[in-house]
C-alpha positions, 0 to 999 in steps of 0.5 A: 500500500502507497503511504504519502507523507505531510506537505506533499503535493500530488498534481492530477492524474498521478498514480502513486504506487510507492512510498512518498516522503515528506515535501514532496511534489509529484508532477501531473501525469506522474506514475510513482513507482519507486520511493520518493525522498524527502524534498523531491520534485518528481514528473514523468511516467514512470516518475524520476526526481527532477530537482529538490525542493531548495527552501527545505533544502535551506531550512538546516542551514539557516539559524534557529529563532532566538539563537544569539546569532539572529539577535539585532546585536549579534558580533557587536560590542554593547555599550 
């Protein structure tokens, strides 16, 4: 049985017939025959990964909130 992960896109008249991962996008027309990573972009029948999604791509490097290296001040002396 096909399991599709949270905030996956599935565009019309896609077949998924295999597990699809977290932030994905699944191209219309698409027949997912093998598992899809996490932040693929998929199309085609059968479908291939075209690219990956680069803003979850960056989320990993970007600074967490609140973290001293996001504050206003951040590598200046406070007077």
């Amino acid at each position: 049985m096909p399991t599709i992960r949270c905030d996956t896109w599935i565009e019309d008249r896609s077949i998924v017939i295999a597990l699809v991962s977290r932030d994905c996008v699944i191209g219309a027309g698409s027949i997912v025959t093998k598992a899809a990573p996490n932040d693929a972009k998929a199309y085609a029948n059968p479908a291939r990964i075209v690219r990956y999604r680069v803003e979850t791509a960056l989320k990993e490097q970007w600074p967490k909130v609140g973290s001293r290296s996001t504050s206003a001040n951040s590598g200046f002396d406070s007077e």
